[in-house]
N, C-alpha and C positions, 0 to 999 in steps of 0.2 A: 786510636780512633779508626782509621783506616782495615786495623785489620778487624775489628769489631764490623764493621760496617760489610765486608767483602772480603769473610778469610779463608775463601778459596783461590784468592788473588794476592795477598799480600800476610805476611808474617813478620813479626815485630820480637826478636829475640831479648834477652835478660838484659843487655846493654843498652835497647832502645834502638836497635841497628833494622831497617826497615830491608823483607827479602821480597819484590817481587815474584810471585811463584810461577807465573805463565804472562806470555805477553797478549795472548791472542784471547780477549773476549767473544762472545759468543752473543750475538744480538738482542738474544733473551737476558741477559744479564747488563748490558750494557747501563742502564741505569743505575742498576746495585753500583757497579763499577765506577760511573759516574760519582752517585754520593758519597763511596769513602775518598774518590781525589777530592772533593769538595771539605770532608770533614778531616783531613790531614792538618795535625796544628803549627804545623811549619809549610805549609806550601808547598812541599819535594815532591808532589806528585802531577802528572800534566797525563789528560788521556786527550791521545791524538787519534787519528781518522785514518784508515790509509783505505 
């Protein structure tokens, strides 16, 4: 779901093993970003603010 949503951010291999691919969003995308943590169907994802 996650990487459906945002797969320039996150990668989801054969085993289901989740890779985040960069940690640093980009303003413009921030939302994208947003709704794949929102559509993760385990909740492993948190986007924090720095």
């Amino acid at each position: 779901m996650c990487e459906a949503a945002a797969p320039e951010y996150f990668s989801v291999d054969d085993e289901g093993v989740l890779t985040i691919l960069t940690e640093e969003v980009p303003d413009s995308d921030k939302a994208q970003a947003h709704g794949a943590v929102l559509s993760c169907p385990v909740a492993a994802l948190k986007l924090l603010s720095r």
